[in-house]
C-alpha positions in Angstrom: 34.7 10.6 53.4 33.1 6.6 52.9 35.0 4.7 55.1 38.2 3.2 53.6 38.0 4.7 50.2 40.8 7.0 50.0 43.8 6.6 52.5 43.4 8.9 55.5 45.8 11.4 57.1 46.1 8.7 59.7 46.6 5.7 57.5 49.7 7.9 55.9 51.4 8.6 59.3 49.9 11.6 59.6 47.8 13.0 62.7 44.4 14.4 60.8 43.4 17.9 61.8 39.7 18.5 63.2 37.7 20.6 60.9 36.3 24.3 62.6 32.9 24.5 64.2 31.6 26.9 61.9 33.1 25.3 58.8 31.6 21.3 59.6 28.2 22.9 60.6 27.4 25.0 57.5 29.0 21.9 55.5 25.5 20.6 53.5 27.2 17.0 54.0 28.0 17.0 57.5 25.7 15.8 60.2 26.0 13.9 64.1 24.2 10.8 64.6 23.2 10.3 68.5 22.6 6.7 69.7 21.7 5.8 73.4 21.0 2.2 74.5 22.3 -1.4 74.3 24.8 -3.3 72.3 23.1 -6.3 73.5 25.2 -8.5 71.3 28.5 -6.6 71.4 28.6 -6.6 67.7 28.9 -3.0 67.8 31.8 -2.6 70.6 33.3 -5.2 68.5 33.0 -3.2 65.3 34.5 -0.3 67.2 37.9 -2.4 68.1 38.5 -3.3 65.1 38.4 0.2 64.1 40.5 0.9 66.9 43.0 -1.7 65.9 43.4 -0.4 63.2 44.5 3.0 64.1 47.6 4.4 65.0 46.7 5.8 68.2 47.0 5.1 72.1 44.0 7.3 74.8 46.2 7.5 78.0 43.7 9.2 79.9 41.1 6.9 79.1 43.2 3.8 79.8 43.9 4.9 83.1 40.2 6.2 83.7 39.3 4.5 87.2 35.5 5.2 86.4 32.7 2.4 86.7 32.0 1.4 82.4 30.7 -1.7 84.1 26.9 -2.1 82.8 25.3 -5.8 83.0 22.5 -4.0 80.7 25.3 -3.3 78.2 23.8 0.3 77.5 26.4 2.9 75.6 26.2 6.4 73.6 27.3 6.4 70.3 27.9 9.8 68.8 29.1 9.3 65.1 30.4 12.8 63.6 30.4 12.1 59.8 33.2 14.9 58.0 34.7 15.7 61.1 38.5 15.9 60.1 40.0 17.7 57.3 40.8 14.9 54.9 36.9 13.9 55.1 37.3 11.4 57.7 34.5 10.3 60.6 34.7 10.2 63.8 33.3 9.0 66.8 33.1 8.7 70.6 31.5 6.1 72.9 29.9 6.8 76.6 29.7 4.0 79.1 28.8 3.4 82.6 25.5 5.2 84.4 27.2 7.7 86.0 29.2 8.8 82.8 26.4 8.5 80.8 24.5 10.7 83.2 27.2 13.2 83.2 27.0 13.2 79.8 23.4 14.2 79.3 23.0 16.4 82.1 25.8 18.6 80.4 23.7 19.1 76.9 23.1 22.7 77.6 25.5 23.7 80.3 27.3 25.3 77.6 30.3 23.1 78.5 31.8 20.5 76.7 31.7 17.1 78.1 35.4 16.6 78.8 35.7 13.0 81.1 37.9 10.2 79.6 36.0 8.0 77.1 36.6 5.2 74.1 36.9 7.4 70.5 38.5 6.5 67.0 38.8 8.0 63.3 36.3 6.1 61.4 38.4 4.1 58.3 37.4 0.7 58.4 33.3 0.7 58.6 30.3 2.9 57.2 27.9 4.5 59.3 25.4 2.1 58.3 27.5 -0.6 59.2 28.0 0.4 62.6 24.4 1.6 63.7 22.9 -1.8 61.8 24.8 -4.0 64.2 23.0 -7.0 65.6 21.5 -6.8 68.7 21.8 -3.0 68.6 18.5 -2.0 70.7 17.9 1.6 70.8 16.3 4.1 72.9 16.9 6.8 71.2 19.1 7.1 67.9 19.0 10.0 65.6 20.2 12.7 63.6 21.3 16.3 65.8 19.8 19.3 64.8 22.1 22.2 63.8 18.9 24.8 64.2 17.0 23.4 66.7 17.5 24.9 70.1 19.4 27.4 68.7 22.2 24.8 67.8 23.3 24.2 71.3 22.9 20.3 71.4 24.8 19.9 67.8 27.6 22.4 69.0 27.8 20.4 72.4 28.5 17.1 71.0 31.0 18.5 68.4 33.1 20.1 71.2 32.7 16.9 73.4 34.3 15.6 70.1 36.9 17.4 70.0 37.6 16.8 73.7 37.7 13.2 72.9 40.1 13.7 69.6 42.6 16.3 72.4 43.2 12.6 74.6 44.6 10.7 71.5 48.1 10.4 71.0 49.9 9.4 67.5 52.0 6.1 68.5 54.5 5.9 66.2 55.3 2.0 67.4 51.7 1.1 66.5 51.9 3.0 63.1 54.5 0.6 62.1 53.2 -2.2 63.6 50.1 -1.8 61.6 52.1 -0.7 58.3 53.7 -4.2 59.0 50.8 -5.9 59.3 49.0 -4.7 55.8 52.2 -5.4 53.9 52.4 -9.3 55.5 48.5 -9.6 55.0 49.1 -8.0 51.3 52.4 -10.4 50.5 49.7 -13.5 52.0 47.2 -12.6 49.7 49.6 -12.3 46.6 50.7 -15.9 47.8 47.8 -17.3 48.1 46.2 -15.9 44.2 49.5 -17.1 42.9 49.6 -20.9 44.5 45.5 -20.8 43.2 47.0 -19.9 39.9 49.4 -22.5 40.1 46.9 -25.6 41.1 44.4 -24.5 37.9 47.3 -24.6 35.5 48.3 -28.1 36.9 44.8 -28.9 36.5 44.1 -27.9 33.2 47.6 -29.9 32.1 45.9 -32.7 33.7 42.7 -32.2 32.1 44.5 -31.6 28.6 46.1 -34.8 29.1 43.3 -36.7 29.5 41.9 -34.9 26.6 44.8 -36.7 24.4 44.9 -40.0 25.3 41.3 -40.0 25.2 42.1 -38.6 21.3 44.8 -41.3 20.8 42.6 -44.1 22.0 39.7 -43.7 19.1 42.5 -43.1 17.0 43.6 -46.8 17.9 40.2 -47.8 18.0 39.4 -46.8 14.5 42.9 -48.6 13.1 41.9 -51.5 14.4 38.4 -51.9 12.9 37.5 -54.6 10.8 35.1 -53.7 7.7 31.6 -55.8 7.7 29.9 -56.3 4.3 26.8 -54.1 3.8 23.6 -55.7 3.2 23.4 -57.1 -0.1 27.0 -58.1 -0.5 27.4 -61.4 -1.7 30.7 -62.1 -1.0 31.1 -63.3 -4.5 33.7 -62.4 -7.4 32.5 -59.7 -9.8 32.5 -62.4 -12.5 29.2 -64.1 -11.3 25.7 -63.3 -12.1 22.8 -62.4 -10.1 20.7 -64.4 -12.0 21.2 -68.1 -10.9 23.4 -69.2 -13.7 26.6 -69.9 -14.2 29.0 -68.3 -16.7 27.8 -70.5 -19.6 24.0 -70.5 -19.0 23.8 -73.8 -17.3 21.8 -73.7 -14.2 23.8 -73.9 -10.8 21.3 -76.5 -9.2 20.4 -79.7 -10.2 
């Protein structure tokens, strides 16, 4: 499901349900993207808060994780699981830390899922695209997972380590409401806002209408108060002269 365009399980109050092995691998749409390497601008981690934020959901085990994440190269795994709940939506999981990190690739093909505390979110606020295009996003390796290549194993590995990640999350109910909250005040803001902007254009186009009038009114005026000037050729004269130099009984006007 495209991030955002339908309302989740989640964003209803609902805890989503993870979709079967078998079912999301033999699903033509389904896939899991692997990154490994830096975030070197954090634009990424900071992506993944928001998403976070945005979810009603609290990761006990992973909050009270003592393990080092510390990393001054600020390398992760991302492993982005597109389909992976039943109402469509995406999930992913984030590794940190050299020693998780380690842990995490030495378990590919143990046949065991990778079960440590880590950071992991339903997917509702940002595309896949718009995640693994972040800024400063420096890869080492980042690709699509096989579902036939060594027999599967990798693809099945970092669904279960999935789902071992989705077991630590717990539905807050507080933080539900809270974030109900939230998308009702930002919604009455916005309503505000378009109806104040609404507001200021009618005053302006009463303004500007005004103007429009009294602009009318004053050629009006202007045109009253005109006085008429004689075309050429107007003598000024009474219609009972002649145009021909003579007055009205023939005698000649000069001397």
């Amino acid at each position: 499901m495209s991030a955002a365009t339908l309302e989740s399980d989640l964003e209803r109050g609902i805890m989503p349900t993870p979709r079967g092995y078998t079912t999301l691998r033999d699903s033509e749409y389904a896939f899991i993207h692997v990154f490994s390497g830096r975030d070197k601008a954090s634009e990424a981690r900071r992506k993944l808060q928001i998403e976070w934020d945005s979810s009603a959901l609290v990761n006990p085990k992973f909050d009270e994780y003592e393990g080092d994440r510390s990393d001054p190269m600020q390398r992760l795994v991302l492993v982005f699981i597109s389909g992976f709940f039943t109402d469509g939506t995406d999930f992913i999981y984030m590794i940190e830390g050299a020693d998780d990190m380690s842990k995490f690739w030495l378990g590919t093909f143990s046949g065991k899922s990778y079960n440590r505390p880590c950071w992991a979110s339903p997917v509702t606020v940002y595309e896949f695209d718009e995640i693994f295009s972040s800024p400063g996003l420096e890869a080492e390796f980042s690709g699509e997972v096989s579902k036939t290549e060594t027999k599967g194993l990798r693809w099945k590995y970092h669904y279960e380590s999935g789902l071992e990640a989705w077991s630590s999350l717990v539905f807050s109910q507080e933080r539900y409401e809270q974030i109900k909250q939230a998308d009702e005040d930002h919604v009455r803001e916005l309503s505000l806002q378009a109806q104040k902007t609404s507001e200021e254009k009618g005053k302006q186009g009463e303004k500007q209408d005004g103007k429009e009038e009294e602009k009318k009114e004053e050629e009006e005026g202007s045109k009253e108060g005109e006085v008429r000037i004689p075309e050429q050729g107007d003598s000024g004269r009474s219609e009972e002269g002649t145009d021909d130099g003579h007055g009205d009984d023939g005698s000649d006007a000069t001397t």
